[in-house]
Phi, psi and omega in degrees: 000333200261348179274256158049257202286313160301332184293332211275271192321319174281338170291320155304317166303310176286346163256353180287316185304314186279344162335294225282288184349294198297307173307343176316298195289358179258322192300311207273319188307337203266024179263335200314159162318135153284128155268177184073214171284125136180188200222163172236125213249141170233153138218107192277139181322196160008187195267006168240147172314127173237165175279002185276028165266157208228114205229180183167134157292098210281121157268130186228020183196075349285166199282144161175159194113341205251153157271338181248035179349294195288335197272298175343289173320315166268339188266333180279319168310301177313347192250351171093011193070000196235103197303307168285023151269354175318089199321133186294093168310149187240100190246160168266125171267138161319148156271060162242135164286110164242356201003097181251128165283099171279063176285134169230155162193136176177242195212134172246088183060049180069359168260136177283121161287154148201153188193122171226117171254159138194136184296166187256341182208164159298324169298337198241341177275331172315302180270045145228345184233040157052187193291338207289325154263026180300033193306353177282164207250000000 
């Protein structure tokens, strides 16, 4: 019986392994670079990587990845691509501590982005970065 339960065990290891192979060469094509503008946007609870983030990929030639895409885009072409120069709207936020992390990286007009923040809400990170970490639809 216990000849069996390995035999079991060593056939699953061995179709879980050629699973994951096959799957390698499609995982590395969806991987590729994007050309032209873009970023790949995260924003996560509290100041460190969490599995609660929540990210997506803003295409800006032509806008799309995004729920506000064309508004990203545009507000990041007015910044020059640089996510801090974004006029800060001037709106009131609750004074509740929620903390969210904001990260990008990608490409703006052939220059490498990295961009990190965090925020006391969510509300003070929207009106400071305009729809561009708006991911909710």
């Amino acid at each position: 019986m216990t000849y069996i339960t390995r035999a079991t065990a060593a056939a699953a290891a061995v179709l879980a392994a050629a699973c994951l192979l096959a799957a390698g060469p499609a995982q590395a094509a969806s991987r590729a670079t994007p050309s032209g503008d873009w970023l790949h946007l995260t924003v996560t609870r509290g100041e460190s990587p969490s599995v609660e983030s929540h990210g997506t990929l803003l295409l800006c030639n032509p806008p799309q990845g995004h729920p506000h895409a064309a508004d990203a885009c545009a507000e990041l072409a007015a910044a020059g691509g640089d996510i801090a120069r974004i006029p800060q709207k001037n709106v009131f936020c609750p004074m509740i501590f929620a903390p969210v992390t904001a990260r990008a990286h990608g490409q703006w007009k052939g220059r490498p982005v990295r961009f990190q923040e965090t925020y006391t809400s969510k509300c003070v990170m929207n009106a400071r970065t305009g729809v561009v970490f708006a991911l909710d639809g």
